[in-house]
Wavefront OBJ file of the C-alpha trace (Angstrom):
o trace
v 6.360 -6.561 78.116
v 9.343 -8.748 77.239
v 10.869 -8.707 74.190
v 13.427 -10.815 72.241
v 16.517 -8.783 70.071
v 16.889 -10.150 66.625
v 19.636 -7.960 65.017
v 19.112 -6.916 60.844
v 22.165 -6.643 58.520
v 20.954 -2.858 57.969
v 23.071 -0.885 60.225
v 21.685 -0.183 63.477
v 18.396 -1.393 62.028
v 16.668 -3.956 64.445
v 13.353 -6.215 64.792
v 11.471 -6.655 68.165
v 9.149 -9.960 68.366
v 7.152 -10.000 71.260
v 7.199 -13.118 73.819
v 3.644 -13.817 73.295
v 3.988 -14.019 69.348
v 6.160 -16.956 70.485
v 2.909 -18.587 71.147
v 1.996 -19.205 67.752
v 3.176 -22.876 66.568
v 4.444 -21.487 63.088
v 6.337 -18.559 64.143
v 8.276 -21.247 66.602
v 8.691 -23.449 64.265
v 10.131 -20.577 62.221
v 12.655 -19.270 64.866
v 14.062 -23.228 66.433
v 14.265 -24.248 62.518
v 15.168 -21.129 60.801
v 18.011 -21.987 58.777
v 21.515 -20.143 59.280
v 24.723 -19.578 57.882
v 28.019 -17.713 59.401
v 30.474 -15.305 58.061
v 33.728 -15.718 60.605
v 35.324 -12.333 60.067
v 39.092 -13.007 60.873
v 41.746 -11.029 61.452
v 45.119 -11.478 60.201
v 48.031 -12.644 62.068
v 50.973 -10.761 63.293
v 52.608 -8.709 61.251
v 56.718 -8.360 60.698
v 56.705 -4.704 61.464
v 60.352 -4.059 63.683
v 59.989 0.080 62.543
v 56.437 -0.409 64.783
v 54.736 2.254 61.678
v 50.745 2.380 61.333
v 51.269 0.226 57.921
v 47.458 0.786 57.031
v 46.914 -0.420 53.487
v 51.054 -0.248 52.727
v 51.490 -3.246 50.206
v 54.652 -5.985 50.928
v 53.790 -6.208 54.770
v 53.933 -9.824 55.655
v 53.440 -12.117 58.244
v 56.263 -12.192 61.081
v 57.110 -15.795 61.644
v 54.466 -15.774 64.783
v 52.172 -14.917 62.634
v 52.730 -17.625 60.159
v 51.995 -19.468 63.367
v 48.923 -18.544 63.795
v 47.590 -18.921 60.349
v 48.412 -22.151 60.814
v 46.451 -22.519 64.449
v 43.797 -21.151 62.439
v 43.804 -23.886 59.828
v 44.057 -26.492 62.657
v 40.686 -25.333 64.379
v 38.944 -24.492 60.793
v 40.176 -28.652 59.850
v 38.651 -29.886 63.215
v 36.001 -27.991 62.810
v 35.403 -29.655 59.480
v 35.561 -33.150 60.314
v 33.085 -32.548 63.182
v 30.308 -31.540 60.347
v 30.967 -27.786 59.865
v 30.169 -26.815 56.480
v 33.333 -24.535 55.510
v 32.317 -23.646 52.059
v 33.816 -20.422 50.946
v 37.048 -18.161 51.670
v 37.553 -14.283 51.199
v 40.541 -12.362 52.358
v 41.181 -8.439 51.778
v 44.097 -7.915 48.938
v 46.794 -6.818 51.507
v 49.369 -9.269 51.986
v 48.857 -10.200 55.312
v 45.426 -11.476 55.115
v 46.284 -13.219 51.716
v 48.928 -15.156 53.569
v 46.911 -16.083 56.721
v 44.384 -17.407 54.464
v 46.778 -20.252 53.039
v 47.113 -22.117 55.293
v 43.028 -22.537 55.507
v 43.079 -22.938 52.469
v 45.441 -25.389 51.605
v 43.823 -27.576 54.387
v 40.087 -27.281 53.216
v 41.148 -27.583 49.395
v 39.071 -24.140 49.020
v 40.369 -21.125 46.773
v 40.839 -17.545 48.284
v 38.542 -14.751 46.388
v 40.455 -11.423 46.825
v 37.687 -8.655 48.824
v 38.110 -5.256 48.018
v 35.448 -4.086 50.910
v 37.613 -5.732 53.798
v 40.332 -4.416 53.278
v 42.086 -1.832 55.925
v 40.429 1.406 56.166
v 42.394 4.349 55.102
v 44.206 6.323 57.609
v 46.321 9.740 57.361
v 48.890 8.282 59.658
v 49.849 5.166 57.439
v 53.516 5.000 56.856
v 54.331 6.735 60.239
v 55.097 5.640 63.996
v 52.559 7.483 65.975
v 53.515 8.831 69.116
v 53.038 11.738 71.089
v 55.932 13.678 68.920
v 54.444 12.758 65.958
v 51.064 13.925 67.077
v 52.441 17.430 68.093
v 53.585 18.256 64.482
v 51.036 20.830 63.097
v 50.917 19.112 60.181
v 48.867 16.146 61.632
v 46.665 18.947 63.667
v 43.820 19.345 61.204
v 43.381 15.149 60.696
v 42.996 15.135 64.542
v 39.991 17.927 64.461
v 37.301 15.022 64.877
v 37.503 11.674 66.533
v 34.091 10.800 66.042
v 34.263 10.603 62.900
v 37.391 9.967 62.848
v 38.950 12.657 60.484
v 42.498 10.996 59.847
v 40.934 8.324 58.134
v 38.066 6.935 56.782
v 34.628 7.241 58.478
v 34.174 3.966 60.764
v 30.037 3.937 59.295
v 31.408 3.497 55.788
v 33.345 0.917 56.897
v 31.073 -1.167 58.949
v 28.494 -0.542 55.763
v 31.302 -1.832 53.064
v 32.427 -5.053 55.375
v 28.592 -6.010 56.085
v 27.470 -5.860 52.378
v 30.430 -8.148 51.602
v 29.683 -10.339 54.864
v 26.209 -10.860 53.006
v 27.817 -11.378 50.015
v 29.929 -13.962 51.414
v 26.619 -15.795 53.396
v 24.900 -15.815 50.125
v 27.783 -17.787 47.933
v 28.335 -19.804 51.192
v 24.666 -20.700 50.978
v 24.930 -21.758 47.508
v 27.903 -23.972 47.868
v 27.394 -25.474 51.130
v 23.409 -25.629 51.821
v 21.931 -25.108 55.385
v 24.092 -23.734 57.976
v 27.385 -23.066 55.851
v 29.914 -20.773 56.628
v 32.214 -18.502 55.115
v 35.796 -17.163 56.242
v 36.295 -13.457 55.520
v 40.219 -12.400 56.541
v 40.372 -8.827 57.472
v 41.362 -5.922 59.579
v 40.908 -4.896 63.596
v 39.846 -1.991 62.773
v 37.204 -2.992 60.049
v 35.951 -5.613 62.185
v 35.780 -3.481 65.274
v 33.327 -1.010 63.418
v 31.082 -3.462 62.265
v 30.571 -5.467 65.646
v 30.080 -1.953 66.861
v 27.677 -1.528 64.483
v 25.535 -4.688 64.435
v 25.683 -4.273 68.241
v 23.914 -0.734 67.563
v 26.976 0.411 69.870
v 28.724 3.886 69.366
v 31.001 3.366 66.594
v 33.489 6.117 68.044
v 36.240 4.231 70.451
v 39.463 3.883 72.506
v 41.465 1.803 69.881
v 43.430 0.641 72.789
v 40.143 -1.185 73.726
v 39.119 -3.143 70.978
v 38.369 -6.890 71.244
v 39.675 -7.960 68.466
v 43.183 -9.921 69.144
v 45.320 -10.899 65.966
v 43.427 -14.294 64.038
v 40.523 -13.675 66.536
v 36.733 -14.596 64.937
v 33.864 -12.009 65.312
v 31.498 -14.665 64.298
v 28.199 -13.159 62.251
v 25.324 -15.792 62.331
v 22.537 -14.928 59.809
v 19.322 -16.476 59.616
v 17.505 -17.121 55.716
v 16.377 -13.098 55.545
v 19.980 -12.071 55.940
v 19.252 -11.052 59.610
v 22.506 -11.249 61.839
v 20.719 -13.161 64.880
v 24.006 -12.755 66.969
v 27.820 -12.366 67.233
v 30.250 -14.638 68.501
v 33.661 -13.912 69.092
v 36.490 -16.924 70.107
v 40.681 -16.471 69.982
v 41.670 -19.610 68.841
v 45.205 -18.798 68.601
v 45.275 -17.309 71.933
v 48.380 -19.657 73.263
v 50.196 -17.086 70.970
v 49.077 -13.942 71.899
v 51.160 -13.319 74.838
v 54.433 -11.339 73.614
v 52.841 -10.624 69.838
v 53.280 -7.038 68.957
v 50.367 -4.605 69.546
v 50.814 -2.225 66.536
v 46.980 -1.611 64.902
v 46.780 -1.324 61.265
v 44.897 1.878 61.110
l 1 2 3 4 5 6 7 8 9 10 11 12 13 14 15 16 17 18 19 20 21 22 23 24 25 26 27 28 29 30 31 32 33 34 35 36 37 38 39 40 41 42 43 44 45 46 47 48 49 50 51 52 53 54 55 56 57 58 59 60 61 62 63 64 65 66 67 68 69 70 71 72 73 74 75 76 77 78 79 80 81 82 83 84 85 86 87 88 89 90 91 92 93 94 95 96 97 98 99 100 101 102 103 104 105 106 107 108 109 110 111 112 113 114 115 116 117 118 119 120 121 122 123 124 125 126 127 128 129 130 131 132 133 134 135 136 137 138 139 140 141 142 143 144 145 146 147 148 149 150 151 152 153 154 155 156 157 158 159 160 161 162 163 164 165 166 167 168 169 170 171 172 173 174 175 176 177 178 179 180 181 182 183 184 185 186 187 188 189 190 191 192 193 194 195 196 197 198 199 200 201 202 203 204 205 206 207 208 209 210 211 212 213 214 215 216 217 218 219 220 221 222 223 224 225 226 227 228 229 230 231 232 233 234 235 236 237 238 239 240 241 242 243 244 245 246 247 248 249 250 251 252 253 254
């Protein structure tokens, strides 16, 4: 039998409808009609980082003048957007610097306010502060942090922080909801890495990874779209600032 995926905003939590309860008029009805709203979870522009250190959740880390850039790209597509009947209602950014100041620029241009999220922000990482390389690695000081990459064990677990960004994502849908009706959507500024786990997560994909292989380029939107029971129906991801991508610097934040 044939079945049709409708992801939950538990983690790895999912509901299976059966083609042939597509038969019934109401549930149809239900499913073509079912009204939505999106969290965009954005991450930050580029960073000015010339030491090329893991900054992680370092404060006074701002946004290199390509990143300004694309905060601004970002504002451009969230404007057009806007006047073609997208109902931007409400703006969240994590407290470190860099997503504050790619949210201006959105901000300014919708006439919306930036709430400070504590549950985007970076995760927490052992190596913050240092340039990691293959020296750095070797130094048995680092050795028991590297003991588990699962996990991973030099930082925080990549479950608790898919579970922290999706209660705030629902959060978010909620007060978008309230503001903007039917099918608004809300702007959450983040972190790769923080993103990364939860599209991992609402994917029901390991959540253990090659860093190096992330889809997640710098101001790129893993789109969330819920439907009325707070179940994420799919993910969308888009670069809209992809012009500037080529030359940006590849540092992660954790």
């Amino acid at each position: 039998m044939l079945y049709s995926l409708i992801g939950n905003i538990s983690l790895n939590s999912w509901v299976l409808l059966s083609v042939e309860d597509f038969r019934s008029p109401a549930i149809f009805e239900k499913l073509v009609n079912m009204p939505q709203a999106t969290v965009h979870l954005l991450r930050h522009g580029e960073v000015h980082n010339p030491a090329g250190v893991l900054y992680g959740r370092l404060p006074e880390f701002h946004l290199s003048e390509r990143g300004q850039r694309m905060a601004e790209v970002l504002a451009e597509y969230f404007t057009a957007r806007a006047r073609t009947g997208a109902k931007i209602a409400y703006l969240v950014a994590s407290p470190l610097t860099r997503a504050q100041e790619t949210a201006m620029p959105t901000a300014h241009a919708l006439n919306l306010e930036i709430h400070t999220e504590e549950r985007i922000i970076e995760a927490g990482n052992h190596f913050e502060g240092l340039k990691v390389n293959r020296y750095e690695l070797l130094k048995p000081r680092h050795w028991a942090h590297l003991r588990n990459p699962l996990r991973p064990s030099w930082g925080e677990p990549y479950r608790d922080q898919a579970a922290r960004v999706l209660a705030a994502a629902n959060d978010a849908r909620l007060r978008a909801i309230e503001l903007g009706g039917d099918r608004a959507e809300a702007i959450m500024v983040s972190h790769q890495l923080p993103i990364w786990a939860t599209r991992l997560s609402v994917e029901g994909r390991p959540l253990w990874h090659d860093p190096r292989k992330r889809e997640c380029t710098l101001t790129s939107l893993t789109s969330l779209v819920f439907d009325d029971d707070g179940r994420i129906l799919r993910v969308e991801y888009t670069e809209p600032a992809a012009a500037l991508l080529p030359g940006a610097a590849s540092t992660p934040g954790a």
